[in-house]
MARGULO-169764 format. One line per field, with one value per residue: residue in one letter; chain; z, y, x of N, C-alpha, C in turn. Coordinates in steps of 0.02 Angstrom, whole numbers, m for minus. Example, Ala and Ser with C-alpha at 12.3 -4.5 7.8 and 13.67 -1.06 7.14 Angstrom:
type = c(a | s)
mol = c(A | A)
n_up = c(390 | 354)
n_north = c(m284 | m112)
n_east = c(660 | 642)
ca_up = c(390 | 357)
ca_north = c(m225 | m53)
ca_east = c(615 | 684)
c_up = c(390 | 394)
c_north = c(m165 | 2)
c_east = c(660 | 645)
This chain:
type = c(x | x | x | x | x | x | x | x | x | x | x | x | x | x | x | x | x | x | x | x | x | x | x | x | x | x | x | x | x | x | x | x | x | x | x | x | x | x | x | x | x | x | x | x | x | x | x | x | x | x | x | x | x | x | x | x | x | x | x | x | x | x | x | x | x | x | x | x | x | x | x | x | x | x | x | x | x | x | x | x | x | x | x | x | x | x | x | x | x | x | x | x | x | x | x | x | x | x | x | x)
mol = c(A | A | A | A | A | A | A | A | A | A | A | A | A | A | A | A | A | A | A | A | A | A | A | A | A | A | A | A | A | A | A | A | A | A | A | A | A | A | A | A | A | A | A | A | A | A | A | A | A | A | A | A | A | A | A | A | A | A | A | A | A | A | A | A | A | A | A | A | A | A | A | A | A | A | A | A | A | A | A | A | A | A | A | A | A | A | A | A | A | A | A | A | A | A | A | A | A | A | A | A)
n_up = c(245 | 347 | 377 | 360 | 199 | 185 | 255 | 170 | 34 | 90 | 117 | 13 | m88 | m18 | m31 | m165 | m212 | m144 | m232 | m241 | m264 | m427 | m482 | m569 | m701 | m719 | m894 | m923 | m839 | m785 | m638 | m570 | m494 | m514 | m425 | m418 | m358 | m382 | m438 | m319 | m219 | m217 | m150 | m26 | 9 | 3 | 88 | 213 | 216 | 267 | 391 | 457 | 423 | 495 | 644 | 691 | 676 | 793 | 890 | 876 | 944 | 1062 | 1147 | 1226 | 1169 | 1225 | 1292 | 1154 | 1097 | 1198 | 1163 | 1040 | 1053 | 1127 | 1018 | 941 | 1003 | 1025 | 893 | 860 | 962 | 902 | 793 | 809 | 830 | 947 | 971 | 952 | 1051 | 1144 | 1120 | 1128 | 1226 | 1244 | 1317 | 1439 | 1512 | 1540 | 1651 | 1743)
n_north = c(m7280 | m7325 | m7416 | m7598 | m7683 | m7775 | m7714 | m7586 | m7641 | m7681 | m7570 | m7489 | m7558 | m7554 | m7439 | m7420 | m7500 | m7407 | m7315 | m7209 | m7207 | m7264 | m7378 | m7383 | m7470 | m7426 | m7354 | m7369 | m7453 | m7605 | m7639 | m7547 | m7469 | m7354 | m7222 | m7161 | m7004 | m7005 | m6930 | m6940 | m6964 | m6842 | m6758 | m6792 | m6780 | m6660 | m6631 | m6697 | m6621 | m6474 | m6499 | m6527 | m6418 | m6314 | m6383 | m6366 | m6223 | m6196 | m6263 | m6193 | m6086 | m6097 | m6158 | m6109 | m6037 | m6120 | m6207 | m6278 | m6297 | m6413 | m6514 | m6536 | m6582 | m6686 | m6772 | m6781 | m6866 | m6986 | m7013 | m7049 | m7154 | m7253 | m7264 | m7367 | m7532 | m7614 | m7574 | m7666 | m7751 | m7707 | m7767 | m7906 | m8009 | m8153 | m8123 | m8043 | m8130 | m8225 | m8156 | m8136)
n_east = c(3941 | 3866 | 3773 | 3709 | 3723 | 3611 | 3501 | 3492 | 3454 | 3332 | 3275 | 3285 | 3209 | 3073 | 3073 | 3028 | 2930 | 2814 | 2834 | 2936 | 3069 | 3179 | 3251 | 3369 | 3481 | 3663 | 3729 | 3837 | 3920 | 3893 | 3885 | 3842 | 3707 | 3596 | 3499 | 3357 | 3243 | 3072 | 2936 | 2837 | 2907 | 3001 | 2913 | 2914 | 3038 | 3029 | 2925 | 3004 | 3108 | 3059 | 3013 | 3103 | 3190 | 3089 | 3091 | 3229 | 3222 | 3156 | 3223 | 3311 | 3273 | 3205 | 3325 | 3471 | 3637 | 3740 | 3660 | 3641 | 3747 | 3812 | 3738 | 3739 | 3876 | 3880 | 3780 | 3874 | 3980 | 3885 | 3875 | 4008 | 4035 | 3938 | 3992 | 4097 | 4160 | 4175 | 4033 | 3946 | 3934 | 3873 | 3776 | 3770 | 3657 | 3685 | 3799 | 3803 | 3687 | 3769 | 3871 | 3782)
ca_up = c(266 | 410 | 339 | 301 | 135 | 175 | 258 | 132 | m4 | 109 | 139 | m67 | m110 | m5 | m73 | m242 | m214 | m115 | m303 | m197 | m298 | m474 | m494 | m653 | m708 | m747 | m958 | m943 | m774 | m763 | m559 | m507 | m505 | m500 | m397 | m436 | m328 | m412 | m389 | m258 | m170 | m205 | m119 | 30 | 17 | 8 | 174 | 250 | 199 | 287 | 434 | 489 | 435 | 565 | 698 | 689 | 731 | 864 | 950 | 902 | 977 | 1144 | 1187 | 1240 | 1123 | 1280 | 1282 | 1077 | 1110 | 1221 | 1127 | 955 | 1071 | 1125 | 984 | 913 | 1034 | 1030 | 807 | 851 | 979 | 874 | 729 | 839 | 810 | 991 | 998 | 958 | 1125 | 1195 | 1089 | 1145 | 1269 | 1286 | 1359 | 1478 | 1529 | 1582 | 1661 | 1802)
ca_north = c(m7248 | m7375 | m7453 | m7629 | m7693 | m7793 | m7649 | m7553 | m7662 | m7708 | m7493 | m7462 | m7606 | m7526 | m7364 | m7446 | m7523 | m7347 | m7279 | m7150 | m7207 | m7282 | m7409 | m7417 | m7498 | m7369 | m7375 | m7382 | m7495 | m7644 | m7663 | m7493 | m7470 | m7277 | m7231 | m7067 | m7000 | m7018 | m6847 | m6935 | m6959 | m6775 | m6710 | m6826 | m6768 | m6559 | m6623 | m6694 | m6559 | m6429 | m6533 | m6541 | m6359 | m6301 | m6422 | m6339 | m6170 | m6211 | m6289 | m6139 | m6003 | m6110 | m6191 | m6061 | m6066 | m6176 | m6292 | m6299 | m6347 | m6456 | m6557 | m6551 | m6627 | m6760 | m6810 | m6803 | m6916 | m7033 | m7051 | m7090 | m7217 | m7297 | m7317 | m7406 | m7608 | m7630 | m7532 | m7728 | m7804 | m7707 | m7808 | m7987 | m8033 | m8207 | m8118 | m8042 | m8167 | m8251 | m8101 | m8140)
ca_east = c(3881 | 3869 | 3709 | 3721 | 3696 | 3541 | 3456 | 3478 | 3433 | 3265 | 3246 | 3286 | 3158 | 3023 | 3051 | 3021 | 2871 | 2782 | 2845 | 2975 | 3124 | 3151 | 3333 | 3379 | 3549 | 3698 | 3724 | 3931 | 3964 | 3846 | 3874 | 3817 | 3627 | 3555 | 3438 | 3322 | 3177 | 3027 | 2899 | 2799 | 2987 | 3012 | 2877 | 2928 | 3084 | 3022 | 2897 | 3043 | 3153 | 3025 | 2994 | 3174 | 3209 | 3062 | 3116 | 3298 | 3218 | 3113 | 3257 | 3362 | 3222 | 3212 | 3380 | 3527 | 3673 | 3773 | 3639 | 3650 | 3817 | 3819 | 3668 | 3803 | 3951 | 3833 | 3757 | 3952 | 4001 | 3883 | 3880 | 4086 | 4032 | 3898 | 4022 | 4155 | 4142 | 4116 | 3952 | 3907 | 3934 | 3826 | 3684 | 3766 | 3627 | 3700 | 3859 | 3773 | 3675 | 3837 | 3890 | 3737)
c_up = c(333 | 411 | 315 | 250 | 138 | 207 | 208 | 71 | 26 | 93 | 74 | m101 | m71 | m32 | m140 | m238 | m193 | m163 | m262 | m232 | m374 | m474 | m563 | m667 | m756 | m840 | m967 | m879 | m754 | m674 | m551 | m518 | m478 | m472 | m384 | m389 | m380 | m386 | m341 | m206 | m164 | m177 | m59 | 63 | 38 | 97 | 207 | 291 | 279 | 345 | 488 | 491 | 484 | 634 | 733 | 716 | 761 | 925 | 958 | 929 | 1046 | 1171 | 1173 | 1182 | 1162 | 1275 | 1201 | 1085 | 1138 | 1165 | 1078 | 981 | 1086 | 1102 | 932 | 935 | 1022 | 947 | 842 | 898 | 946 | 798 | 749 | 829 | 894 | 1011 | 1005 | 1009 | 1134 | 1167 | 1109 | 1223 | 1300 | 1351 | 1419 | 1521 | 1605 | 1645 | 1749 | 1849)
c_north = c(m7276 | m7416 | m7521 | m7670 | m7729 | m7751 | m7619 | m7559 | m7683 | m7607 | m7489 | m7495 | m7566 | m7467 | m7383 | m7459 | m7486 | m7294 | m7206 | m7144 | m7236 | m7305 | m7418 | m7425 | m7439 | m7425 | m7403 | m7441 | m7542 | m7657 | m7599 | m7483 | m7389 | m7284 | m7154 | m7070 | m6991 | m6937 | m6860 | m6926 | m6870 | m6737 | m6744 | m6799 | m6680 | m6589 | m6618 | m6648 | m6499 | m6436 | m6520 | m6459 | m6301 | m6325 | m6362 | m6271 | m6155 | m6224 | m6232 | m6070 | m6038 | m6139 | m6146 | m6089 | m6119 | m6247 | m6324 | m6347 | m6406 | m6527 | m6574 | m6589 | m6679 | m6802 | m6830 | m6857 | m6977 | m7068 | m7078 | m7160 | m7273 | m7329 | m7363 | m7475 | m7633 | m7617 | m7622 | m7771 | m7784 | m7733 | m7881 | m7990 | m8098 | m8176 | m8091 | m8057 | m8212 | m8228 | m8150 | m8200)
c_east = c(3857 | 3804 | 3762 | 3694 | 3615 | 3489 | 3441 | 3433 | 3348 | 3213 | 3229 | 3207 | 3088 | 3021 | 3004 | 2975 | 2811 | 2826 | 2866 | 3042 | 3101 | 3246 | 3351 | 3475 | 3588 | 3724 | 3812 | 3942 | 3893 | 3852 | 3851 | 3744 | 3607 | 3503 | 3418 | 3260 | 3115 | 2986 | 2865 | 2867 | 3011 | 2974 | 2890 | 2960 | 3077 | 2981 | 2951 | 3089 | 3125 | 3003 | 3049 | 3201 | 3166 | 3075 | 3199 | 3262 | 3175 | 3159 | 3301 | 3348 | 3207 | 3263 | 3431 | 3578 | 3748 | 3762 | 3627 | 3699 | 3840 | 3766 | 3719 | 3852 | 3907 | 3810 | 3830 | 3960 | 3975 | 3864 | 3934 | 4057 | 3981 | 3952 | 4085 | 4126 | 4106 | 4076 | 3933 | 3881 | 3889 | 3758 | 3702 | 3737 | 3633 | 3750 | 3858 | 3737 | 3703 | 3860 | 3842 | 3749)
């Protein structure tokens, strides 16, 4: 998912506590832990939902279907370069530093 684990576990835990989720331990496989939206999480999830599906055609009643395109290869491009390992460097501020 490219999340890692202690994000997630910090993101999941806040859900939990703004009663959005609910973890409860699976009954056959003690390591996997379920995780259900709760109905305040489901109405989050319908805003969200409704938020994102207006956004979408706003952008698709003022941006040509060129500049759609282009916008979709772009934001292609730059998921693949964010999941490459060296996206990292570009966060080592010592190495840069150096660099000067």
């Amino acid at each position: 998912m490219g999340v890692e684990s202690r994000s997630l576990t910090r993101t999941l835990k806040s859900m939990e506590e703004n009663d959005l989720i609910k973890r409860t331990p699976c009954a056959t496989d003690g390591r996997v832990v379920l995780i259900h939206l709760t109905e305040e999480g489901k109405k989050y999830r319908d805003t969200s939902r409704e938020v994102v599906m207006n956004l979408n055609g706003y952008l698709i009643e003022n941006l040509t279907t060129t500049e759609l395109k282009n916008f979709i290869s772009v934001v292609k491009k730059i998921s693949g370069l964010l999941d490459k390992e060296e996206v990292y460097s570009a966060f080592d501020t010592e190495k840069k530093s150096r660099k000067a």
